[in-house]
N, CA, C and O atoms as CSV, one atom per row, in Angstrom:
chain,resi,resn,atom,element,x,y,z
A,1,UNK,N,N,-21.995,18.848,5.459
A,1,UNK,CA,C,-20.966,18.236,6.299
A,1,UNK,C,C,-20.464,19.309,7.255
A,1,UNK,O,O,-20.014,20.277,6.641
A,2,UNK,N,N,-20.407,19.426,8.669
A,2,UNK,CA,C,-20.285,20.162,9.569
A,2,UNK,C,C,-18.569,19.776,9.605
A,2,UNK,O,O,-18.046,18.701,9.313
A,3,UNK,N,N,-17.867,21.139,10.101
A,3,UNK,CA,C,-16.139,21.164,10.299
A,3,UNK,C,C,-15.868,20.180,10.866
A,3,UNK,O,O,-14.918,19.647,10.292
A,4,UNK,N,N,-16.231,19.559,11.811
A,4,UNK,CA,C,-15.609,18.960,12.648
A,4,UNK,C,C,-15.787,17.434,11.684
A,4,UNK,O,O,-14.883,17.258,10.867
A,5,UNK,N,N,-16.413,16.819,11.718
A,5,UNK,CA,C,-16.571,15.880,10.188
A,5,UNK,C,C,-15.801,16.244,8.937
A,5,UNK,O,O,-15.434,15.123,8.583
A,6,UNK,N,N,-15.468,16.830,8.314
A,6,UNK,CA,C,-14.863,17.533,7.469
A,6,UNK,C,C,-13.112,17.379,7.724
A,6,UNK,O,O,-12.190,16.871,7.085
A,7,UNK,N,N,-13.240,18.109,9.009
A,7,UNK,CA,C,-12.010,17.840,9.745
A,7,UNK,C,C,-10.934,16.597,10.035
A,7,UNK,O,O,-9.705,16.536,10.072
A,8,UNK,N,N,-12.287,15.395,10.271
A,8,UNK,CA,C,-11.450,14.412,10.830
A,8,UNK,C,C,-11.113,13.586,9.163
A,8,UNK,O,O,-10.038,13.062,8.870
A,9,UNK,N,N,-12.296,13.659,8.289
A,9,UNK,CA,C,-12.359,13.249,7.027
A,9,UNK,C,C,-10.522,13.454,6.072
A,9,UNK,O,O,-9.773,12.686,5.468
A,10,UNK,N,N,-10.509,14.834,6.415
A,10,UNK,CA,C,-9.546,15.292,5.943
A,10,UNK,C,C,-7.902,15.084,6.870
A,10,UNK,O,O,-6.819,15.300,6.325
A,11,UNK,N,N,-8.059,14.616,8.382
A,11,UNK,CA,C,-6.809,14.034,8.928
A,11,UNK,C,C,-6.849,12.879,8.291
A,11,UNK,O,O,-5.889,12.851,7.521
A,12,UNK,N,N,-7.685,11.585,8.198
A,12,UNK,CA,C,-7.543,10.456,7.870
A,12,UNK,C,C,-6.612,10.649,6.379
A,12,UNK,O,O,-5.556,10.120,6.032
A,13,UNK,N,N,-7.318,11.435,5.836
A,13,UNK,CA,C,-6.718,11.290,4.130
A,13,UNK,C,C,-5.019,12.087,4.049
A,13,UNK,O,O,-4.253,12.076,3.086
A,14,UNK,N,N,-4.791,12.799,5.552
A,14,UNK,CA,C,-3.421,13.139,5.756
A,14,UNK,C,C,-2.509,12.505,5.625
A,14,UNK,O,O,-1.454,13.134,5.707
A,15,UNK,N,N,-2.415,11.245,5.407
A,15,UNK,CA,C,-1.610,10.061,5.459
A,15,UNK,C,C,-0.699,9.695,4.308
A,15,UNK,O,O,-1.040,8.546,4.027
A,16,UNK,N,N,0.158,10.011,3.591
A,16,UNK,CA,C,0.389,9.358,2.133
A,16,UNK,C,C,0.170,7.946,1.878
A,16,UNK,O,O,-0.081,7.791,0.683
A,17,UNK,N,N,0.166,6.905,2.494
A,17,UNK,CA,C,-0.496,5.803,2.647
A,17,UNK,C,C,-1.966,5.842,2.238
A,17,UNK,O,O,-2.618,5.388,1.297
A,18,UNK,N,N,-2.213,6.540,3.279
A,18,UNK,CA,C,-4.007,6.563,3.030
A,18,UNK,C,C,-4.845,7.212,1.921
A,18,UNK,O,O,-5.898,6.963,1.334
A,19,UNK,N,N,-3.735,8.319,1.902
A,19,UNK,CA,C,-4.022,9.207,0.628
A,19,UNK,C,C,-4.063,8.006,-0.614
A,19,UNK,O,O,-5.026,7.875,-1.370
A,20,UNK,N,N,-3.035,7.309,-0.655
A,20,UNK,CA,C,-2.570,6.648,-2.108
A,20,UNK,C,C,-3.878,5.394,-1.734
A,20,UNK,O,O,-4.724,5.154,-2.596
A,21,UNK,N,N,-3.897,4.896,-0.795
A,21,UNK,CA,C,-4.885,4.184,-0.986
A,21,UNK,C,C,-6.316,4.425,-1.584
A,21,UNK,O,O,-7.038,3.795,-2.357
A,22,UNK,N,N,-6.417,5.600,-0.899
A,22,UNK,CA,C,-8.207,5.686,-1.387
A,22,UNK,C,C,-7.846,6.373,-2.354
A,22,UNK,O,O,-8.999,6.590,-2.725
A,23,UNK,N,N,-6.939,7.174,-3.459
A,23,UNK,CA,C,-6.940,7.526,-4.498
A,23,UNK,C,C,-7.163,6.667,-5.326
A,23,UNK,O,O,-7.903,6.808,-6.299
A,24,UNK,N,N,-6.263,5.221,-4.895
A,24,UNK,CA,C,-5.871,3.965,-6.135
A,24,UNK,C,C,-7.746,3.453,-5.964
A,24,UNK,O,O,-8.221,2.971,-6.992
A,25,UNK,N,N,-8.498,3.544,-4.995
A,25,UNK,CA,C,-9.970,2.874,-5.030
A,25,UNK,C,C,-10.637,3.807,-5.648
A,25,UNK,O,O,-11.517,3.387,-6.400
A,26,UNK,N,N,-10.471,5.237,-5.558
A,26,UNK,CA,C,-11.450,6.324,-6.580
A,26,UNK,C,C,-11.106,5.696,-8.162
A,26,UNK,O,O,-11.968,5.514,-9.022
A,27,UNK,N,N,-9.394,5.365,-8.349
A,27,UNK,CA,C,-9.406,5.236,-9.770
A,27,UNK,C,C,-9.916,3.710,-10.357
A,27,UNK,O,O,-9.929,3.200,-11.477
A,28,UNK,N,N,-10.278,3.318,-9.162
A,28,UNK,CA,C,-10.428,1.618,-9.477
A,28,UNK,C,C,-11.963,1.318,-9.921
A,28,UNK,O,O,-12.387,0.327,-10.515
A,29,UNK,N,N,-12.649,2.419,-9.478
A,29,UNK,CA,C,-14.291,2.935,-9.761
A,29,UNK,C,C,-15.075,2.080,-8.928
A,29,UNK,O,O,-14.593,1.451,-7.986
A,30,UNK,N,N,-16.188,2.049,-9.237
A,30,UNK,CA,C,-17.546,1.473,-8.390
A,30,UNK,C,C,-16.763,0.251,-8.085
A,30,UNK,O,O,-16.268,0.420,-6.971
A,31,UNK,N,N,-16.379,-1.063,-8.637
A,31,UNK,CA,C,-16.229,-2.396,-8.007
A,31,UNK,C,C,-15.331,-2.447,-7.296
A,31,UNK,O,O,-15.045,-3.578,-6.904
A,32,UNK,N,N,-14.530,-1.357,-6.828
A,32,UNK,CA,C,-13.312,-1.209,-5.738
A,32,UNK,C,C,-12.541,-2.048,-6.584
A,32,UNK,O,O,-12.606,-2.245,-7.798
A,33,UNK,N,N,-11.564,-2.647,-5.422
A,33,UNK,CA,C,-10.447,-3.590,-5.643
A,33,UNK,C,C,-10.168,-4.604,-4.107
A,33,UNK,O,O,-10.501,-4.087,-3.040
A,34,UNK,N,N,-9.669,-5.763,-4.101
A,34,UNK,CA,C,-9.276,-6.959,-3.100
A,34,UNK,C,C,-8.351,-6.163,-2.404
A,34,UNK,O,O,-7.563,-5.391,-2.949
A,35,UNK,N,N,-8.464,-6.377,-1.070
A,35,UNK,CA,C,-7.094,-5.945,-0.589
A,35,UNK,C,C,-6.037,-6.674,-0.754
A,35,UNK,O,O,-5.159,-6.310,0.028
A,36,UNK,N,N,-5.635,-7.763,-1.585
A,36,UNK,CA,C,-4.652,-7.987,-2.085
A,36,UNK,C,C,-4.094,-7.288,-3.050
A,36,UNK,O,O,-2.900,-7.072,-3.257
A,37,UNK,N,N,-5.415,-6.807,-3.867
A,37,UNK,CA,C,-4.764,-6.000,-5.218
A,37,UNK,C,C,-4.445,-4.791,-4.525
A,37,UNK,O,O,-3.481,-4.290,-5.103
A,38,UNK,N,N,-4.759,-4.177,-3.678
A,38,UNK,CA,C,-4.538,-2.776,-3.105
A,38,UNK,C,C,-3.004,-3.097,-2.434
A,38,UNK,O,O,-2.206,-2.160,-2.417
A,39,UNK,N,N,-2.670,-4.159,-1.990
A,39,UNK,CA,C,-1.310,-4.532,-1.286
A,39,UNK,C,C,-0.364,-4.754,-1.823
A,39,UNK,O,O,0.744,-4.642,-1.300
A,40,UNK,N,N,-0.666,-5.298,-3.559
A,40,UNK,CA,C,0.259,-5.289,-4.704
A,40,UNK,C,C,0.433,-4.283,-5.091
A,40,UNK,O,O,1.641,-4.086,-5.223
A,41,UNK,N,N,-0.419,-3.104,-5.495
A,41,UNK,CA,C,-0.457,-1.823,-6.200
A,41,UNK,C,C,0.168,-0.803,-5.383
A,41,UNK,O,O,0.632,0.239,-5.845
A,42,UNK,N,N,0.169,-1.175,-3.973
A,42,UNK,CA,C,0.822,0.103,-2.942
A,42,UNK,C,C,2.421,-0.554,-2.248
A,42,UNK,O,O,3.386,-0.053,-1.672
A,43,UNK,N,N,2.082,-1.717,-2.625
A,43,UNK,CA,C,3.454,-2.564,-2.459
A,43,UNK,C,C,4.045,-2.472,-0.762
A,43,UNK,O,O,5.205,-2.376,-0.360
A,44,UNK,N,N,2.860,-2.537,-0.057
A,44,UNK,CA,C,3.457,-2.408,1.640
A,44,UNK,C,C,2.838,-3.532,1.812
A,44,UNK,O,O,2.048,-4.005,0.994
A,45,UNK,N,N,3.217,-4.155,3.122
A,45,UNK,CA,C,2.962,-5.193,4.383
A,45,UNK,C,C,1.563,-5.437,4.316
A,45,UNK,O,O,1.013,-4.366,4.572
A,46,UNK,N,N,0.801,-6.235,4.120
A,46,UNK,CA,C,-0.489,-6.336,4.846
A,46,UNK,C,C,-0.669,-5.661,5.939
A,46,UNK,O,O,-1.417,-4.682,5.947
A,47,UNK,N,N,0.085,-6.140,7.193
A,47,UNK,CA,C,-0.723,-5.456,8.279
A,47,UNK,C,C,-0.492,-3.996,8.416
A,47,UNK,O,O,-0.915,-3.449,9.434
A,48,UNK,N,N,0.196,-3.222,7.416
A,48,UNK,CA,C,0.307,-1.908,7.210
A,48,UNK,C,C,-1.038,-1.207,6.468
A,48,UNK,O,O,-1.479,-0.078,6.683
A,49,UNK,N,N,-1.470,-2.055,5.683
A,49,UNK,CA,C,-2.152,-1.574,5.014
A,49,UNK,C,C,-3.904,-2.034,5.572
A,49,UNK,O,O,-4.909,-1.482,5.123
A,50,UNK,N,N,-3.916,-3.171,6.645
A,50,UNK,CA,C,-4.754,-3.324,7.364
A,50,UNK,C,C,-5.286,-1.759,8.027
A,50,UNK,O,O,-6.230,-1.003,7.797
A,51,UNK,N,N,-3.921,-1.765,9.117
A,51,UNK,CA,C,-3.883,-0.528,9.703
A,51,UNK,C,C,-4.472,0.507,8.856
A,51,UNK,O,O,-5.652,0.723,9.134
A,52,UNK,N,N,-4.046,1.130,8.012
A,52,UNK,CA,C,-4.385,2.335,7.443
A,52,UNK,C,C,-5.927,2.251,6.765
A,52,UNK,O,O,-6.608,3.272,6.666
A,53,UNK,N,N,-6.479,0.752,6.245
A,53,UNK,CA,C,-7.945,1.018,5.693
A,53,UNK,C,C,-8.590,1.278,6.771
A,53,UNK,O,O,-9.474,2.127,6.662
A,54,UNK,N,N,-8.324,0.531,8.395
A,54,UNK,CA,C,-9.169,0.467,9.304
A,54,UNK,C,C,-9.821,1.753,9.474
A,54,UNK,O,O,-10.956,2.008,9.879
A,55,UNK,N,N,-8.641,2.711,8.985
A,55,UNK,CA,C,-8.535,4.620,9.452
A,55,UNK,C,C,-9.626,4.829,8.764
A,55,UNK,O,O,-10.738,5.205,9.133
A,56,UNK,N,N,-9.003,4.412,7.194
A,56,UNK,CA,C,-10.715,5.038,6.456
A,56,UNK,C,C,-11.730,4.613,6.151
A,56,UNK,O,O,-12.188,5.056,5.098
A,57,UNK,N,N,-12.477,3.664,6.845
A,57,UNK,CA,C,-13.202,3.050,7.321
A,57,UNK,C,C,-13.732,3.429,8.340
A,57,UNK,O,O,-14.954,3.519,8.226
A,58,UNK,N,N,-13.203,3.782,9.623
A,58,UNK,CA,C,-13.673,4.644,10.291
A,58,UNK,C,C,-14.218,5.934,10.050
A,58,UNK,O,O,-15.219,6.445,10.554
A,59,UNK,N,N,-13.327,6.448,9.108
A,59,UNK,CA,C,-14.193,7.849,8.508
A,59,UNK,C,C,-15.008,7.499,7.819
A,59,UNK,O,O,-15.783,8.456,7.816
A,60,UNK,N,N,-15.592,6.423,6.908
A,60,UNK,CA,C,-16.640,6.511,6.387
A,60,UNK,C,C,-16.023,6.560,4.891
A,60,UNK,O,O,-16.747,6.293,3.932
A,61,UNK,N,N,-14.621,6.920,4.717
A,61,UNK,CA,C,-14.347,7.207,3.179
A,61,UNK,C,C,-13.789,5.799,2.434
A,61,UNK,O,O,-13.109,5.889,1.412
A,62,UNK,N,N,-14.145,4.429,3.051
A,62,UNK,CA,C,-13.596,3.550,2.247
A,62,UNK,C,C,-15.079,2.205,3.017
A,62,UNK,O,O,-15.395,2.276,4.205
A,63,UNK,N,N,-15.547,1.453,2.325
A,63,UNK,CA,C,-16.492,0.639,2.649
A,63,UNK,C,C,-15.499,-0.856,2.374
A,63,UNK,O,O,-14.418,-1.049,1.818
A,64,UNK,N,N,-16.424,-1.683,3.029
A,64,UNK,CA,C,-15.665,-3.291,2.600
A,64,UNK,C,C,-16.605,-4.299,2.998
A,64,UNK,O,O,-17.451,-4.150,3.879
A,65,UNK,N,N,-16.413,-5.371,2.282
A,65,UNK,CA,C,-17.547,-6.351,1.936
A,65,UNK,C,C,-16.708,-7.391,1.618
A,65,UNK,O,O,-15.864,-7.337,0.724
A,66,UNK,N,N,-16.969,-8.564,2.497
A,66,UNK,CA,C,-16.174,-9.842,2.155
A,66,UNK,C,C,-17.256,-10.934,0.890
A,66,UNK,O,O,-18.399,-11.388,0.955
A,67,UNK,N,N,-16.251,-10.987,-0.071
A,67,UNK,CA,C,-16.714,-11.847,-0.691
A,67,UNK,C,C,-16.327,-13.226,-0.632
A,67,UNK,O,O,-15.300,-13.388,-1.292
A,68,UNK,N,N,-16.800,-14.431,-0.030
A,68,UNK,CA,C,-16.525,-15.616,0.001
A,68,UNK,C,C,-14.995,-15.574,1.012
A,68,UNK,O,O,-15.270,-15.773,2.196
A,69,UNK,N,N,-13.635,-15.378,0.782
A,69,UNK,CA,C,-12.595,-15.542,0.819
A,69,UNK,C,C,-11.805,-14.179,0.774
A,69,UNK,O,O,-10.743,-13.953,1.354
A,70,UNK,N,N,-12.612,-13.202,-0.124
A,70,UNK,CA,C,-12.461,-11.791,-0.763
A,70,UNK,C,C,-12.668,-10.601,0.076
A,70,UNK,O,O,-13.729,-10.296,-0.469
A,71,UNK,N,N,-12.519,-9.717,0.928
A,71,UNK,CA,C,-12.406,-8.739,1.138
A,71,UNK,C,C,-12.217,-7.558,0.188
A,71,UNK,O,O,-11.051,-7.188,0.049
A,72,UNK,N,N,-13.029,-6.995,-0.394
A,72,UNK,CA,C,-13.378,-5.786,-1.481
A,72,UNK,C,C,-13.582,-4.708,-0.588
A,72,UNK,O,O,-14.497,-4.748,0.236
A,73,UNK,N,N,-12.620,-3.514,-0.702
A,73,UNK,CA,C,-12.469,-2.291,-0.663
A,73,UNK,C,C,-13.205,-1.390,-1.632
A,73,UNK,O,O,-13.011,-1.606,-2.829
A,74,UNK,N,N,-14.209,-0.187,-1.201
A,74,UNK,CA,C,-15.042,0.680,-2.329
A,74,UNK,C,C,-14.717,2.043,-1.787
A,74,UNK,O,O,-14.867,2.286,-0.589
A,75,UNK,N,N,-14.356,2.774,-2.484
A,75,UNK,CA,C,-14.349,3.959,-1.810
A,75,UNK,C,C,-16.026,4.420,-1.828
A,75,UNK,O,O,-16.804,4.146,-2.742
A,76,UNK,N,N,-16.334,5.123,-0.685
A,76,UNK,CA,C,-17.575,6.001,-0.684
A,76,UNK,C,C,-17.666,7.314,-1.618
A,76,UNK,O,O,-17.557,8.381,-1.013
A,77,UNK,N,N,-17.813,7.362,-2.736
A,77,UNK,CA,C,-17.893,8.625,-3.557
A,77,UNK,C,C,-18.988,9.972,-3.077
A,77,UNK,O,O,-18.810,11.188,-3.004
A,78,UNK,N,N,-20.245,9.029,-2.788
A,78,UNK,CA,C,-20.821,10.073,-2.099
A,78,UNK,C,C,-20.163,11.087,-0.618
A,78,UNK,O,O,-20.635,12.192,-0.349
A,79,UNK,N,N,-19.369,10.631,-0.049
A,79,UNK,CA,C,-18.692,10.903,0.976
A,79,UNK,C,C,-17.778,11.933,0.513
A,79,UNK,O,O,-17.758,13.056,1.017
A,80,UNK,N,N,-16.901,11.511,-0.593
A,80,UNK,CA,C,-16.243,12.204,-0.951
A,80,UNK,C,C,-16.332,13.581,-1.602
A,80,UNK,O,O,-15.736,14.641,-1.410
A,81,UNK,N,N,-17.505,13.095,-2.630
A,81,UNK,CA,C,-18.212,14.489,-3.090
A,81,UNK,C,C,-18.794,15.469,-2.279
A,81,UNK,O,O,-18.890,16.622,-2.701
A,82,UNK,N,N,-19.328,15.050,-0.793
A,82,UNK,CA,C,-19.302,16.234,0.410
A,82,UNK,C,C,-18.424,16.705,0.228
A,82,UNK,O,O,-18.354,17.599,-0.616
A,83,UNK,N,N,-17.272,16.260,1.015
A,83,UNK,CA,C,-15.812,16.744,1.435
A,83,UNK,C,C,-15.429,17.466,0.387
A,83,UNK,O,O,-14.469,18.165,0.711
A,84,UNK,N,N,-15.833,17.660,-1.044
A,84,UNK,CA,C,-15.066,18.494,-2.006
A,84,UNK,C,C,-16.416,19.661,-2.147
A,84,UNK,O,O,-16.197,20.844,-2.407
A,85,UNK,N,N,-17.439,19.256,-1.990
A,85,UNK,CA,C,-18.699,19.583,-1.601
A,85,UNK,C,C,-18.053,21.164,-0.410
A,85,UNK,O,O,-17.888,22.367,-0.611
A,86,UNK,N,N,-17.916,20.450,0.507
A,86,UNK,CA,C,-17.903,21.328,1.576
A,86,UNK,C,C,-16.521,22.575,1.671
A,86,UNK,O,O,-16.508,23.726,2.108
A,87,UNK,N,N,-15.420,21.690,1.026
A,87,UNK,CA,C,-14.403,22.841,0.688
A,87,UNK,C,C,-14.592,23.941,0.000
A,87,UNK,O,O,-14.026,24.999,0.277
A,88,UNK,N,N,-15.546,23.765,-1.126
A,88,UNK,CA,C,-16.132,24.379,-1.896
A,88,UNK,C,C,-16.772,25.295,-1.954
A,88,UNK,O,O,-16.552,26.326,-2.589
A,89,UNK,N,N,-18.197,24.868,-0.883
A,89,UNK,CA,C,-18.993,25.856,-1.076
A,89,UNK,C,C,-19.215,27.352,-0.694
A,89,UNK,O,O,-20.240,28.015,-0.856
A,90,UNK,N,N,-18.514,27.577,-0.373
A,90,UNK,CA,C,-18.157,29.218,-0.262
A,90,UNK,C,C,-17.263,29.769,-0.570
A,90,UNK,O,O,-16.889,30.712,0.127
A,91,UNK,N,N,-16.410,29.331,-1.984
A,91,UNK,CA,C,-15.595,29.722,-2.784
A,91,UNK,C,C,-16.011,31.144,-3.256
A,91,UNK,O,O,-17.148,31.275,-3.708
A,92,UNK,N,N,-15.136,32.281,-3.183
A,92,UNK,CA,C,-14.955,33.422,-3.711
A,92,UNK,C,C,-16.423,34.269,-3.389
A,92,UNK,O,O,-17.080,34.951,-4.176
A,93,UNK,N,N,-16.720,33.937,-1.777
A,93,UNK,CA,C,-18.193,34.714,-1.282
A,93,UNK,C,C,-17.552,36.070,-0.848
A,93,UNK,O,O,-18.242,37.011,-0.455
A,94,UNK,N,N,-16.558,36.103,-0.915
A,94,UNK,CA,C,-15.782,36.933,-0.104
A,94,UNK,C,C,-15.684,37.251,1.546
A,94,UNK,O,O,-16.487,36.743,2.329
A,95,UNK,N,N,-14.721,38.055,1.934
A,95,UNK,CA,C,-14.140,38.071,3.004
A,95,UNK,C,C,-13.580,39.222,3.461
A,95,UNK,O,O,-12.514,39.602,2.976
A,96,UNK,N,N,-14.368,40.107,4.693
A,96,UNK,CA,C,-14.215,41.442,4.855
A,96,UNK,C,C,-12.634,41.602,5.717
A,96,UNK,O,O,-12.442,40.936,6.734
A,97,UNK,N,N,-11.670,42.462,5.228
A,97,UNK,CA,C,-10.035,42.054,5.618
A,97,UNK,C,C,-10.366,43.394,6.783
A,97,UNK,O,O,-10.654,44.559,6.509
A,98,UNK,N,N,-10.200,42.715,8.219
A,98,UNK,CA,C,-11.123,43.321,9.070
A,98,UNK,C,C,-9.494,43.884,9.478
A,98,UNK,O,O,-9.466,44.462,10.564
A,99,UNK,N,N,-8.262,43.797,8.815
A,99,UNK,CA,C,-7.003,44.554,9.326
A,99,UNK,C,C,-6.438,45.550,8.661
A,99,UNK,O,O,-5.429,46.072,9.132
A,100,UNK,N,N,-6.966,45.983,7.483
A,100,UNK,CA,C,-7.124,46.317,6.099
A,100,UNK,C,C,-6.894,48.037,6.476
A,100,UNK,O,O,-6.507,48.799,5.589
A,101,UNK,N,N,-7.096,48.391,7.480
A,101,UNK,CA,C,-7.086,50.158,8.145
A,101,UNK,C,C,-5.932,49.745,9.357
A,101,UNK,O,O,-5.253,50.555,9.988
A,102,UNK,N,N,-5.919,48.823,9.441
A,102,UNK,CA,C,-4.314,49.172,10.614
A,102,UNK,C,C,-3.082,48.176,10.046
A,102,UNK,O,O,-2.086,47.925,10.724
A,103,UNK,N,N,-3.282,47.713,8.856
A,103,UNK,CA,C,-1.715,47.208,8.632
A,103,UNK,C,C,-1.377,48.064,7.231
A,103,UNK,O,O,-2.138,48.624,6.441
A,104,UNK,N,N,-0.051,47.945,7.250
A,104,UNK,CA,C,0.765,49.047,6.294
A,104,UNK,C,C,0.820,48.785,5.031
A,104,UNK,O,O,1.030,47.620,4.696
A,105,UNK,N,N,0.697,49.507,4.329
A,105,UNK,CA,C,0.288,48.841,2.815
A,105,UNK,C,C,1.602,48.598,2.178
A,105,UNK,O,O,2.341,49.580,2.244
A,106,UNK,N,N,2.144,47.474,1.526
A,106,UNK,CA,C,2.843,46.830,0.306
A,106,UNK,C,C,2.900,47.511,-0.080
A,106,UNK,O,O,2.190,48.494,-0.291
A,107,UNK,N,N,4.627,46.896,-0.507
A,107,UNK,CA,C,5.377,48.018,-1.075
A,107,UNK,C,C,6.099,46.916,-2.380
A,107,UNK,O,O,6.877,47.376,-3.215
């Protein structure tokens, strides 16, 4: 996943709305949940919560599929596992402290 993807992945999920949404669909597992049940469980407006899936949907971090009458919300896990994927992968490679000879040492 290149920064700039990464980037926008991670504004969308800036949201506490959005955040709580696609958290409540990670915990809801593979069969998602109705956006009714997502509108009961987060307890806002429909068209609030329209608004905010549209966001992650656009990023790619929430899928939807009308069933009959039903609109089903899934979060993308593979998507997600990048994004934790990509925060990740250069954990503790280290990092040369290129100021390390001109700032004053702690005291």
């Amino acid at each position: 996943m290149d920064i700039t993807d990464l980037a926008a992945c991670l504004e969308k999920l800036g949201h506490p709305t959005r955040l709580a949404a696609f958290r409540l669909l990670v915990r809801a597992g593979r069969g998602g949940l109705p956006v009714g049940a997502l509108q009961r469980h987060l307890g806002i407006p429909a068209s609030t919560l329209s608004h905010h899936l549209a966001h992650l949907v656009a990023a790619g971090l929430v899928h939807q599929a009308r069933e009959g009458r039903v609109l089903r919300c899934t979060a993308d896990y593979a998507r997600m596992d990048r994004i934790v994927e990509a925060l990740t992968a250069e954990c503790c490679a280290g990092v040369e402290d290129t100021n390390a000879a001109t700032e004053p040492a702690e005291t």
